[in-house]
GUDOVEX-694163 format. One line per field, with one value per residue (C-alpha): y, z, x; residue number from 1. Coordinates in nm, 3 decimals, always signed. Each point is the difference from the previous one (the first is absolute). Example, Ala and Ser with C-alpha at 12.3 -4.5 7.8 and 13.67 -1.06 7.14 Angstrom:
<rs>
py	[-0.450_+0.344] .
pz	[+0.780_-0.066] .
px	[+1.230_+0.137] .
k	[1_2] .
</rs>
This chain:
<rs>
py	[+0.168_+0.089_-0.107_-0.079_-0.263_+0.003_-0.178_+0.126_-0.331_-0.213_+0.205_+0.096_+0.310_+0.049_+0.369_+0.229_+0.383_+0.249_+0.004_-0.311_+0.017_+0.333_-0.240_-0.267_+0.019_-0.254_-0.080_-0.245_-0.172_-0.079_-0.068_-0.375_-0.056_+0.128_-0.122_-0.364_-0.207_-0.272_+0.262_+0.347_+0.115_-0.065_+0.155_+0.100_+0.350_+0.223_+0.410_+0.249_+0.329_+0.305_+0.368_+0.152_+0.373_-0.098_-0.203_-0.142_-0.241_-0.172_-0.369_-0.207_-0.357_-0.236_-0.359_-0.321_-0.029_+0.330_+0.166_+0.324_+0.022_+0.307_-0.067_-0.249_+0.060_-0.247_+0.172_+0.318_-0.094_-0.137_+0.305_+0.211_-0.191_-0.012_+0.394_+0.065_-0.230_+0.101_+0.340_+0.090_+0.151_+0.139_-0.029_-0.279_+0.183_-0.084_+0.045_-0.183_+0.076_-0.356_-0.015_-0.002_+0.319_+0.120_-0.236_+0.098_-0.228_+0.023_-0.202_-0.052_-0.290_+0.036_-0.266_-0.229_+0.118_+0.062_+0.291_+0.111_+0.121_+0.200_-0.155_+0.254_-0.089_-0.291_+0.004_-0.156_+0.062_-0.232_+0.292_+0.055_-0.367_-0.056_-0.248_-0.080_+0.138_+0.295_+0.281_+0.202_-0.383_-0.166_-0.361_-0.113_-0.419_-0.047_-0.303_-0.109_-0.336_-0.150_-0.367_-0.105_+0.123_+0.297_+0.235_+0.304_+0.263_+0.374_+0.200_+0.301_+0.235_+0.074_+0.188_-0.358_-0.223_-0.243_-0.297_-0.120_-0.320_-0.143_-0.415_-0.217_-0.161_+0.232_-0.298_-0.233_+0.246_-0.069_+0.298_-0.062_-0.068_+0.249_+0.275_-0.018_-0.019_+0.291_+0.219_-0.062_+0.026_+0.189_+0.226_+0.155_+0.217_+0.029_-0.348_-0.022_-0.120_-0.243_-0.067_-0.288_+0.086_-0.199_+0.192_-0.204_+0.301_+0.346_+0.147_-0.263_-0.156_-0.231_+0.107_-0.170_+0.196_-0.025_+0.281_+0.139_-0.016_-0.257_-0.242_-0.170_+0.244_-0.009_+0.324_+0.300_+0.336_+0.144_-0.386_+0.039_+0.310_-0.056_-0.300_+0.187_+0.251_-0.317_-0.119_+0.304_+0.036_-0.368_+0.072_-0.238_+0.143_+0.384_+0.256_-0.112_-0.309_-0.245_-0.166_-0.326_-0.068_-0.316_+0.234_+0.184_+0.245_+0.359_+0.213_+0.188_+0.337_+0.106_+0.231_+0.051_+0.291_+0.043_-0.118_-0.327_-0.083_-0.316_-0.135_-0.187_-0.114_+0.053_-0.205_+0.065_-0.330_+0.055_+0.220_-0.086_+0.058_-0.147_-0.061_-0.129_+0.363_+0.264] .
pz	[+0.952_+0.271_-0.086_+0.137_-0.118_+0.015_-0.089_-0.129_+0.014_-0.094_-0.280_+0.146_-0.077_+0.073_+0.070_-0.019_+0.109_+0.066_-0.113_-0.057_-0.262_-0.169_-0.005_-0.199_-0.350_-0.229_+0.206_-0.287_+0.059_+0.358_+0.002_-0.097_+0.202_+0.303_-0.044_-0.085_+0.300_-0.022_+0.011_+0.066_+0.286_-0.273_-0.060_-0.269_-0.099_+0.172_+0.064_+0.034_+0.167_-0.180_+0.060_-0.238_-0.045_-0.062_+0.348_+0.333_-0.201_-0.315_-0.027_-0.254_-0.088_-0.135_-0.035_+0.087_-0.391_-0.011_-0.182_+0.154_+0.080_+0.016_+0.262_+0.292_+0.234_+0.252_+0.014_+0.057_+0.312_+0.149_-0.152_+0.201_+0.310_+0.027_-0.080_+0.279_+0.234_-0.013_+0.011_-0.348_-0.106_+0.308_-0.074_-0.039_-0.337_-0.262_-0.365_-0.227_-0.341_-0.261_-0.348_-0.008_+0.167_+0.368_+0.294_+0.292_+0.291_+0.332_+0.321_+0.153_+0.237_+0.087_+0.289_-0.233_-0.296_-0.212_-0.257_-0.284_-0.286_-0.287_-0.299_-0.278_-0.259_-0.197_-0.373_-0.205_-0.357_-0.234_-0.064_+0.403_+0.065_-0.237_-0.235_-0.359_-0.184_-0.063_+0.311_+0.104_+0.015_+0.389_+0.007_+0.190_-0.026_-0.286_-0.131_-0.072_-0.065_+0.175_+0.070_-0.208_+0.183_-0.030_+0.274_+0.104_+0.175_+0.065_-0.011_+0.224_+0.102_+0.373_-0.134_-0.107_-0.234_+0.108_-0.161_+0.187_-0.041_+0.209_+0.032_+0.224_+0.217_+0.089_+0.220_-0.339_-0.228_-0.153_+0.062_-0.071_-0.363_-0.102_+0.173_-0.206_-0.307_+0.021_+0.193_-0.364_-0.239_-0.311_+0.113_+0.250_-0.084_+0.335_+0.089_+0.312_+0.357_-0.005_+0.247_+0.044_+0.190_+0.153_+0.130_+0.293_+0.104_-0.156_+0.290_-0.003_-0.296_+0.029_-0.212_-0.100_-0.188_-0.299_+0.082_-0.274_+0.055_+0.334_-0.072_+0.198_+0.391_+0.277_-0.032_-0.273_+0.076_-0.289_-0.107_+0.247_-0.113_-0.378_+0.126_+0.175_-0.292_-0.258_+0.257_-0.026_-0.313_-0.095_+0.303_+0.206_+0.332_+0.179_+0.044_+0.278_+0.035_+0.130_-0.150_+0.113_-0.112_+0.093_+0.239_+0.167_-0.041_-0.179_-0.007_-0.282_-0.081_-0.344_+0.034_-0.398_-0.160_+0.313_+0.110_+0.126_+0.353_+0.124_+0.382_+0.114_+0.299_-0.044_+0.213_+0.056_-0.025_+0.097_-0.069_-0.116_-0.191_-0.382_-0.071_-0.352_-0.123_-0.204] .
px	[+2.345_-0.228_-0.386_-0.315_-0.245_-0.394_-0.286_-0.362_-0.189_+0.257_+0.107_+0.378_+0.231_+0.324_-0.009_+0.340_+0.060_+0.149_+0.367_-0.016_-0.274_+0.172_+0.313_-0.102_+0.128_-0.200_-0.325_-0.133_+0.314_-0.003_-0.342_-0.017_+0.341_-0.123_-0.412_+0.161_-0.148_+0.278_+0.270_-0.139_-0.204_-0.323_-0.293_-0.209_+0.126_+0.268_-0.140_+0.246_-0.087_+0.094_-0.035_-0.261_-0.077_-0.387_-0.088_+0.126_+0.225_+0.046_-0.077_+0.204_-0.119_+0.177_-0.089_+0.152_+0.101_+0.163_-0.251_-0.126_-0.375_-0.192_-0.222_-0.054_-0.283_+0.104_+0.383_-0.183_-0.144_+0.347_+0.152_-0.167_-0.006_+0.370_+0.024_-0.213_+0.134_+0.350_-0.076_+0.061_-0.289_-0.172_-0.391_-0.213_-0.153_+0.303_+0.029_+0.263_+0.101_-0.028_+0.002_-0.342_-0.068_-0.002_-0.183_-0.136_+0.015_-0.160_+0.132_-0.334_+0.126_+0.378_-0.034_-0.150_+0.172_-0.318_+0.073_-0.321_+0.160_-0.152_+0.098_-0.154_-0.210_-0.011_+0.084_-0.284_+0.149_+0.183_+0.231_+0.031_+0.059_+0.210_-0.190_-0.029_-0.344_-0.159_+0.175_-0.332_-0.135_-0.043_+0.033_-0.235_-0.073_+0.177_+0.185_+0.330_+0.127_+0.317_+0.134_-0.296_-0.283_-0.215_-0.017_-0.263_+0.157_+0.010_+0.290_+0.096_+0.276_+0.090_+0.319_+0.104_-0.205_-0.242_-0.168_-0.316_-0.106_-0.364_+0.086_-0.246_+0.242_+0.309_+0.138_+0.046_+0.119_+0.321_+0.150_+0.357_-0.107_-0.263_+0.160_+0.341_-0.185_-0.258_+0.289_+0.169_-0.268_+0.063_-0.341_+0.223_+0.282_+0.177_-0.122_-0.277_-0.045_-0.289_-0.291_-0.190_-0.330_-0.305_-0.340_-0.063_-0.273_-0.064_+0.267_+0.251_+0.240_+0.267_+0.288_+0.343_+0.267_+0.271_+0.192_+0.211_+0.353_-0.048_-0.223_-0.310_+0.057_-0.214_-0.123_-0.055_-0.157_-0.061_-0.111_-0.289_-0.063_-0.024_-0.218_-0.220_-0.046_-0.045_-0.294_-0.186_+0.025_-0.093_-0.287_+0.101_+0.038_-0.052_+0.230_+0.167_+0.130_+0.251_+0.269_+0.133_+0.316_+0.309_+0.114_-0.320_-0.257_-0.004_-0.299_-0.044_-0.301_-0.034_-0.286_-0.098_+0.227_+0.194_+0.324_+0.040_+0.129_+0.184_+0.043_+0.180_+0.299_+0.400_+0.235_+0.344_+0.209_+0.342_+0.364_+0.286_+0.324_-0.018_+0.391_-0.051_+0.087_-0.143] .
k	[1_2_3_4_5_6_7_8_9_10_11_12_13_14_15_16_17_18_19_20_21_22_23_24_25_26_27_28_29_30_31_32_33_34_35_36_37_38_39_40_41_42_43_44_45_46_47_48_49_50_51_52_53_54_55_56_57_58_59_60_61_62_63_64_65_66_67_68_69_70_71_72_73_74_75_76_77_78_79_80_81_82_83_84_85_86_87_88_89_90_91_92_93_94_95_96_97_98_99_100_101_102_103_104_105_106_107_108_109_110_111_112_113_114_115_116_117_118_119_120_121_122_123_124_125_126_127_128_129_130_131_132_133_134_135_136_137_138_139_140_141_142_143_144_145_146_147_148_149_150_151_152_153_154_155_156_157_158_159_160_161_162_163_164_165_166_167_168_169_170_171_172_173_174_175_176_177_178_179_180_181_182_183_184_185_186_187_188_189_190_191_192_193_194_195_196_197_198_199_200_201_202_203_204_205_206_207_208_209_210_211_212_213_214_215_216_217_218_219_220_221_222_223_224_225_226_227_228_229_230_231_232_233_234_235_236_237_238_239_240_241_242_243_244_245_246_247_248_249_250_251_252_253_254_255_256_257_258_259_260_261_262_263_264_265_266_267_268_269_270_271_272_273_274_275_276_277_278] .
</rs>
């Protein structure tokens, strides 16, 4: 099984197309076998490439877990760096098909592998998110209680459900244990990826991520995103800022009731042929 594996920050995909993408069987299956980094290739989510009758290509997620996401904004930027690199999509301008709608992504940097992608607009309501609570209702600083403690955050949708939460020191946050817990809380009905976010200045945040279905990664695109919506909203920083994550830096633009835009590189890591099966 022929694939190709790429990094967005840290945040690593093990990307399959063509035939062999249309050939797999049970994707949700051979996910955890082949993102097991003891004896898989491993990564944090395998994308297979599909054809799509609504844009350039369809993008299908699935996480290390074997549940299928419907959105990863990091995986769209190696997504479209591969199709454009091997020649099959022939434009630098390239639209894929998730389950959370159609993204455009633009290769502004193919030497350095920088691609801006226009990730739509976030979803602000509890209904949207999904969350528990009144549907027309946004949560914005609310609280919820988890491993004994109370915490304030804001939750948003970037296709896939975020829960923001502002700590003072990112560095000594125990990730591994608050993560699990809010990603399971009984407020969320398809569980959540969590952030963790400190304003160091009002247009820079450092942010570390629970991702739902992976666990603590070095990266999450629509993470920064739904961070940098929570920090406007909160008014803590501009329209335009960066986030700093374990694995490098993502700008992000939410100018106020327009889409918001992420930045960010794409590295190709290496090919190879996964004989572990379908």
């Amino acid at each position: 099984m022929q694939f190709t594996k790429y990094t967005g920050l840290g945040n690593d995909f093990v990307i399959l197309d063509g035939k062999t993408a249309r050939n797999v069987k049970d994707p949700c299956a051979l996910a955890p076998k082949i993102c097991d980094r003891h004896f898989g290739v491993g990564a944090d989510g395998l994308v297979l490439l599909l054809p799509s009758d609504k844009a350039d290509m369809r993008m299908q997620i699935i996480n290390s877990d074997g549940s299928e996401a419907e959105m990863c904004g990091n995986a769209t930027r190696c997504v479209a760096l591969h199709l454009y690199r091997r020649g099959i999509v022939r434009k630098k301008q390239i639209s894929l098909e998730t389950l959370a709608g159609i993204i455009h992504t633009d290769i502004v940097d193919e030497t350095a592998g920088t691609v801006r992608v226009d990730m739509g607009l976030p979803r602000l309501t509890r209904g949207e998110i999904p969350m528990t609570g009144i549907s027309g209702e946004k949560a914005v600083n609310v609280p919820l209680r988890a491993c004994g403690t109370e915490f304030c955050g804001t939750a948003v949708s970037m296709g896939n459900p975020h829960f923001v939460v502002f700590v003072e020191n990112a560095e000594k946050t125990p990730v591994d244990v608050w993560g699990p817990a809010l990603e399971t809380h009984e407020a969320f009905p398809k569980k959540t990826n969590v952030e963790f976010v400190q304003v160091i200045n009002d247009r820079t945040v450092r942010m570390r991520v629970w991702e739902r279905g992976a666990g603590i990664t070095k990266a999450c695109g629509t993470g920064a995103c739904a961070t940098a919506v929570a920090c406007i909203l909160n008014r803590k920083t501009g329209d335009y800022i960066t986030v700093k994550l374990d694995g490098g830096d993502l700008l992000i633009e939410w100018p106020i009731a327009k889409n918001i835009f992420m930045t960010g590189p794409a590295a190709e890591v290496f090919t190879g042929d996964y004989k572990g099966g379908e």
